[in-house]
C-alpha positions in Angstrom: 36.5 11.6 -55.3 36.6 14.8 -53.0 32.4 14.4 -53.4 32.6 11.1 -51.9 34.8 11.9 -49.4 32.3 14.6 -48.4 29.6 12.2 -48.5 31.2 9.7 -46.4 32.4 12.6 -43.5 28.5 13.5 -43.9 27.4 10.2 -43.0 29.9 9.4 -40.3 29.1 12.7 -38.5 25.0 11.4 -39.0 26.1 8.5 -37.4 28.0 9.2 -34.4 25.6 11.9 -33.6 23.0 9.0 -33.6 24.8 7.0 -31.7 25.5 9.7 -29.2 21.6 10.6 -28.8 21.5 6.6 -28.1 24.5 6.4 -25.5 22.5 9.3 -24.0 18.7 8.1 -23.6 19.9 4.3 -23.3 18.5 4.1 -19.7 15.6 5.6 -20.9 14.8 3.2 -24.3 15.6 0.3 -22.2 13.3 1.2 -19.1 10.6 1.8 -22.1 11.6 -1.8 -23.8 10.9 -3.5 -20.7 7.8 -1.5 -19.9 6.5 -2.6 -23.6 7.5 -6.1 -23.0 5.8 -6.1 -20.1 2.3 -4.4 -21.5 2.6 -7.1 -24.3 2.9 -9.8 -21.5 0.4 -8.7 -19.6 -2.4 -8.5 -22.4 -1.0 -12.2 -24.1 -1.9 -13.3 -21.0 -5.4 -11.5 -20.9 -6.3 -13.2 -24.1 -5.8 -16.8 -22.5 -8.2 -15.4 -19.3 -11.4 -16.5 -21.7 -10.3 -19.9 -20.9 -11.3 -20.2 -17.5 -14.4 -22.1 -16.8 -16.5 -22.4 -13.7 -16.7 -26.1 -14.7 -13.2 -26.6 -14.0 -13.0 -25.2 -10.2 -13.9 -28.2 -7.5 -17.5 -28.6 -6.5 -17.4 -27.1 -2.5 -15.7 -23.6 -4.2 -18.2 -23.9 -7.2 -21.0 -23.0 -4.6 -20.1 -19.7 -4.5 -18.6 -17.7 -7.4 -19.4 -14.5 -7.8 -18.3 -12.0 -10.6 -16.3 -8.4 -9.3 -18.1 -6.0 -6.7 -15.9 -2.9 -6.8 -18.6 -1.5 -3.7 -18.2 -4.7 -1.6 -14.2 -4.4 -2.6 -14.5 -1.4 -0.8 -16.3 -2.8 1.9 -14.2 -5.5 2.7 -11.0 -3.3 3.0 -12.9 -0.8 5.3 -13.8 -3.9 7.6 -10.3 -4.8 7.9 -8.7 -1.5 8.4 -11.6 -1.8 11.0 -10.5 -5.2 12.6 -6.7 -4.1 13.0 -7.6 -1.7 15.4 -9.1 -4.3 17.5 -6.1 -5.1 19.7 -6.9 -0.7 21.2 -9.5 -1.9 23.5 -6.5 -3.7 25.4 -5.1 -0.1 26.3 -7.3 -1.2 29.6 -3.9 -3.6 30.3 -1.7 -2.0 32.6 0.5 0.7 31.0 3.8 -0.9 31.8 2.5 -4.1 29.6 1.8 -1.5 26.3 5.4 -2.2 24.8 5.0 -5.8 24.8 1.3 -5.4 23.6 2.5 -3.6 20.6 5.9 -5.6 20.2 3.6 -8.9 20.3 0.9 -7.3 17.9 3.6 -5.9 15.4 4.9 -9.5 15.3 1.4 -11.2 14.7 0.4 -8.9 12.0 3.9 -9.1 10.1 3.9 -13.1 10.3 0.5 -13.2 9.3 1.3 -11.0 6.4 4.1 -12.5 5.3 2.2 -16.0 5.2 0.0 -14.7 3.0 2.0 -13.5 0.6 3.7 -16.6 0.3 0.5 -18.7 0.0 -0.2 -16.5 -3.0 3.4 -16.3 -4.2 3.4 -20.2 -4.5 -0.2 -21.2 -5.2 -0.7 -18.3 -7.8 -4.9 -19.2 -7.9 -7.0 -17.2 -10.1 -9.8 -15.2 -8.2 -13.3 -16.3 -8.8 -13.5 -12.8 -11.1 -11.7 -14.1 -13.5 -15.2 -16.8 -14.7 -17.2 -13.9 -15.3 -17.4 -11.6 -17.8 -16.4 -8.0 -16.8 -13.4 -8.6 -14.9 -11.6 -5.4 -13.7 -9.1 -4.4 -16.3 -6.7 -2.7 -13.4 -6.6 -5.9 -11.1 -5.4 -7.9 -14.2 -3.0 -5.2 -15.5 -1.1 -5.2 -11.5 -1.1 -8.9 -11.8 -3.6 -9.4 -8.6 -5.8 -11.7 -10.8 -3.8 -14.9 -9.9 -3.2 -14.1 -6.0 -6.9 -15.8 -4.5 -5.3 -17.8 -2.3 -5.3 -17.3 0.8 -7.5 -14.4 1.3 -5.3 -11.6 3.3 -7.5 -9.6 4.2 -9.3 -12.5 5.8 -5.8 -13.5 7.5 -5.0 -10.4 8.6 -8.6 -9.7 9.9 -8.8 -13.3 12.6 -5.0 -12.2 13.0 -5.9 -9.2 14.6 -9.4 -10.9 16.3 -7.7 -14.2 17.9 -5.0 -11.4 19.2 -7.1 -9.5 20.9 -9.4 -12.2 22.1 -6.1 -14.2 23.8 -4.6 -11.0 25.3 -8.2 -9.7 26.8 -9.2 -12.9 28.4 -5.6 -13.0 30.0 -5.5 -9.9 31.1 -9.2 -9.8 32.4 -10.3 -13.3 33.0 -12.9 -12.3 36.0 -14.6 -9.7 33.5 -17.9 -10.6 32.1 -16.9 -8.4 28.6 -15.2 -11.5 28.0 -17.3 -12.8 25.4 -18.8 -9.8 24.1 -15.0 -9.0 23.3 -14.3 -12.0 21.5 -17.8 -12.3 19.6 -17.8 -9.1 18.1 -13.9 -9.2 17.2 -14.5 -12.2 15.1 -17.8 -11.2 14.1 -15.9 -7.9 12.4 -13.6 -10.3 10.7 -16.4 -13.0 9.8 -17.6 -9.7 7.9 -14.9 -9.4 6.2 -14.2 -12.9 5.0 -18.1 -12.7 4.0 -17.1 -9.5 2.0 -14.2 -10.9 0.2 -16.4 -13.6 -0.8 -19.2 -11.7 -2.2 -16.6 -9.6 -4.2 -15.7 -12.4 -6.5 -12.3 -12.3 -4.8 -11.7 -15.1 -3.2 -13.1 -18.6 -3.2 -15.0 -20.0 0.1 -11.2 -22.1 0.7 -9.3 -19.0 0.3 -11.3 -17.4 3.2 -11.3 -20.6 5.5 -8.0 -21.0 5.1 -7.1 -17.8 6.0 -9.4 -17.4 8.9 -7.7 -20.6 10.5 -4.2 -19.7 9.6 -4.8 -15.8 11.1 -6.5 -17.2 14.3 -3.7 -19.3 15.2 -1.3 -16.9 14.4 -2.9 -14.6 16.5 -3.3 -16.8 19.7 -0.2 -18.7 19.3 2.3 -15.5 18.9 1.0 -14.1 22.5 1.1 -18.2 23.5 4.5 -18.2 23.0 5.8 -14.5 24.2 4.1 -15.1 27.4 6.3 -18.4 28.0 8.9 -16.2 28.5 7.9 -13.0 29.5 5.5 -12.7 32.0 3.1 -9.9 31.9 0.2 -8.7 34.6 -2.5 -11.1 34.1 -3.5 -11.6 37.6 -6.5 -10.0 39.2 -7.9 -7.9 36.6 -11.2 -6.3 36.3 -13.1 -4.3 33.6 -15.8 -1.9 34.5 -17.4 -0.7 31.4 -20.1 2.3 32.8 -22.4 5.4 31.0 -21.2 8.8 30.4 -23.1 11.6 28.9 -20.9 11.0 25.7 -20.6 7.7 25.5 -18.7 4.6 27.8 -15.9 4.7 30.0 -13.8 1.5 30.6 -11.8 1.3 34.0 -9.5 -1.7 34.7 -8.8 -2.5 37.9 -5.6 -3.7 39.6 
């Protein structure tokens, strides 16, 4: 009897000390539950990925698939970071207009963004990677795999471009940089819609799309600040002359 008792205070000590080492790392077994939950979600998915076939995507899209380009990836996020610094060249406005510049431009690029990412949250459209063989294991394992349409960096890229080109021919409607201005700003983000294309990650409707949604969300947020608040458009002039390191812009008032 007294052995059994022994036995049984044994075990109950075993016990509770197990049960204490749970209470104590719960946070921690159930962060690592999720986290293998997740892991087993994310590859039950990646077994299913096989099934896509460039059979099954519409015939305009279907002209031009192409598998990952981690170089032209690159590329494309270098011409965007590029493309939002368009809207500098408007530091030729008059100084007492650069608060509403940046107000206007901080509202363009955070509508545009967050359009975006509700296109992708509620279309959830695999990228054109995804019918090739070799797609990249770490786009799949963040869940970026399903997020083609629209292209952001194409959105945000005309955002920036039909910003700049608005506010410049506003500001400076006598100067004959007018055009140059506005070619090269949506050439930059032609570039990198043509980029994002040849990356395999987007579709040719993804980067349409998003090239019309970013352009008109680029014009129409300076449209509509300027209907009630009236900045210095009138009788502007841009002077753009040689210097032994380079160009200096004046504006004249």
């Amino acid at each position: 009897m007294v052995c059994y008792s022994r036995l049984w205070k044994y075990h109950s000590m075993r016990l509770n000390k197990s049960q204490g080492v749970f209470m104590k790392h719960k946070k921690f077994m159930i962060l690592a539950f999720c986290l293998f939950l997740f892991v087993s979600n994310v590859f039950s998915q990646q077994i299913n990925f096989d099934s896509y076939k460039r059979d099954d995507v519409n015939a305009f899209d279907r002209l031009i698939m192409n598998p990952y380009s981690k170089p032209l990836d690159y590329a494309g996020t270098a011409t965007t970071g590029l493309a939002l610094l368009l809207p500098a060249i408007l530091l030729t406005a008059p100084s007492k207009d650069y608060w509403k510049i940046g107000v206007e431009y901080a509202e363009t690029i955070a509508l545009a963004y967050g359009v975006k990412e509700l296109c992708k949250f509620c279309v959830n459209r695999a990228r054109p990677y995804m019918y090739f063989c070799g797609a990249p294991e770490n786009k799949i394992l963040e869940g970026d795999w399903d997020k083609s349409f629209i292209s952001g960096h194409t959105t945000l890229s005309f955002a920036a471009a039909g910003f700049t080109s608005f506010l410049f021919c506003k500001y400076f409607s006598n100067s004959p940089w007018k055009i140059p201005v506005v070619v090269s700003s949506f050439a930059l983000a032609s570039s990198t819609a043509g980029l994002r294309l040849a990356s395999g990650n987007h579709f040719m409707t993804d980067v349409l799309c998003g090239a019309v949604i970013g352009t008109g969300i680029g014009i129409l947020v300076p449209f509509l600040n300027s209907l009630w608040i009236k900045p210095s458009y009138k009788s502007k002039k841009v002077q753009v002359t040689g210097s032994p390191v380079g160009f200096v812009i004046q504006a004249k008032f």
